[in-house]
C-alpha distance (Angstrom), angle and dihedral (degrees) to the residues before:
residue distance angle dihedral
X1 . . .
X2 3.82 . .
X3 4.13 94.3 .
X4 3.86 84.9 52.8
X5 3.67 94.7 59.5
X6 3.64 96.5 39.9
X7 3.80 82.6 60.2
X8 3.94 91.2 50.4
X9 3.95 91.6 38.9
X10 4.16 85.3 53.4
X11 3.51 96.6 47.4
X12 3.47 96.6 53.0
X13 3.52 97.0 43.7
X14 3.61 82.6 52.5
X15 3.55 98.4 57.4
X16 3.44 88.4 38.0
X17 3.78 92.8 64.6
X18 3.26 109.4 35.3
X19 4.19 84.7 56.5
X20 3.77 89.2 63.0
X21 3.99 91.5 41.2
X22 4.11 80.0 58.8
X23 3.28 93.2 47.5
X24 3.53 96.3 57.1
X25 3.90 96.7 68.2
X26 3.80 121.7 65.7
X27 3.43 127.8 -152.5
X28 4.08 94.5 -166.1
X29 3.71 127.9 71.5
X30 3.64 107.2 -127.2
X31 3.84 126.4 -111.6
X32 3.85 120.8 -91.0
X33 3.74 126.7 -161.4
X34 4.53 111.5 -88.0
X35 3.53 116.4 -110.2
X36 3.68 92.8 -137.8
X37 3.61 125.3 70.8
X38 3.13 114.9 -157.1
X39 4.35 120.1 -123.1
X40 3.85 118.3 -145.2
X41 4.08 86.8 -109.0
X42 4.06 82.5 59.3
X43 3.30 98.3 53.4
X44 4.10 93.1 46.1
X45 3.90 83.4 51.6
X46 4.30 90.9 57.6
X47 3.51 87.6 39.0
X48 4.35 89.9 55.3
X49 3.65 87.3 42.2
X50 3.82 95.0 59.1
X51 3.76 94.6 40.0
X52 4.21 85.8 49.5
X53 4.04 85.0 42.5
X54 4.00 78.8 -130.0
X55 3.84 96.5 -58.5
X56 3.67 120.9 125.0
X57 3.31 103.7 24.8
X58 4.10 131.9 137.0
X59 3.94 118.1 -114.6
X60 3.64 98.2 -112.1
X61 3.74 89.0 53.8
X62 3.48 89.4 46.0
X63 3.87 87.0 53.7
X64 3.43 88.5 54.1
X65 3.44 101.2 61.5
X66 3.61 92.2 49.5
X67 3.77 91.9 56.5
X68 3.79 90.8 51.8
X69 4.06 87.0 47.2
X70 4.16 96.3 48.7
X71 4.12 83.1 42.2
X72 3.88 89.3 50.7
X73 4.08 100.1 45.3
X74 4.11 92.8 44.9
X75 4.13 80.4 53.5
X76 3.55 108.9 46.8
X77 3.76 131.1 71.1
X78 3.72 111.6 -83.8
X79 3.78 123.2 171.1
X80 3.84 111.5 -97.5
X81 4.56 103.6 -106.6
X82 3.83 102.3 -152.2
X83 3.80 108.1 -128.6
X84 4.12 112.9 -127.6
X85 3.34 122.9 -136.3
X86 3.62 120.4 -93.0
X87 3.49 114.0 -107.1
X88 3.77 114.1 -130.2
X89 3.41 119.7 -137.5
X90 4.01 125.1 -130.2
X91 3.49 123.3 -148.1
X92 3.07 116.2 -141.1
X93 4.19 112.6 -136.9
X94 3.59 120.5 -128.3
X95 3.41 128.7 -152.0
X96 3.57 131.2 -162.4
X97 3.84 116.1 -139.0
């Protein structure tokens, strides 16, 4: 009876562990604090946009928008994309017979 709850006791523990060994590592970069901040005329301007579902609007407000957008995604938490290596490329030498 006592070599069947050791077994239970280890595999728990087991589990237990290797959940906070996971836990550990993060595969997101955290969130940092905008750049922007936002006026009360900037927020009436997202607010028209999403009423006009984007239509109608002039190019520098349009501009806008994608300033606040750019400023927004380098801000929030996004998950971390490992960069691959770049392949090099071999040339391959010719030779003239």
């Amino acid at each position: 009876m006592t070599i069947r709850k050791l077994m239970i006791m280890t595999l728990v523990l087991g589990v237990f562990a290797s959940g906070l060994m996971a836990k550990g590592t993060s595969s997101y970069e955290p969130a940092k604090k905008p750049e922007l901040t936002l006026k009360k005329s900037d927020l009436s301007l997202v607010t028209k946009a999403i009423n006009k579902k984007f239509k109608g609007l002039t190019t520098l407000e349009r501009k806008k928008l994608v300033e606040f957008l750019e400023d927004y995604t380098k801000s929030a938490k996004h998950e971390i994309i490992p960069v691959e290596p770049k392949k090099k490329q071999i040339k391959k030498k010719v030779s003239i017979k």
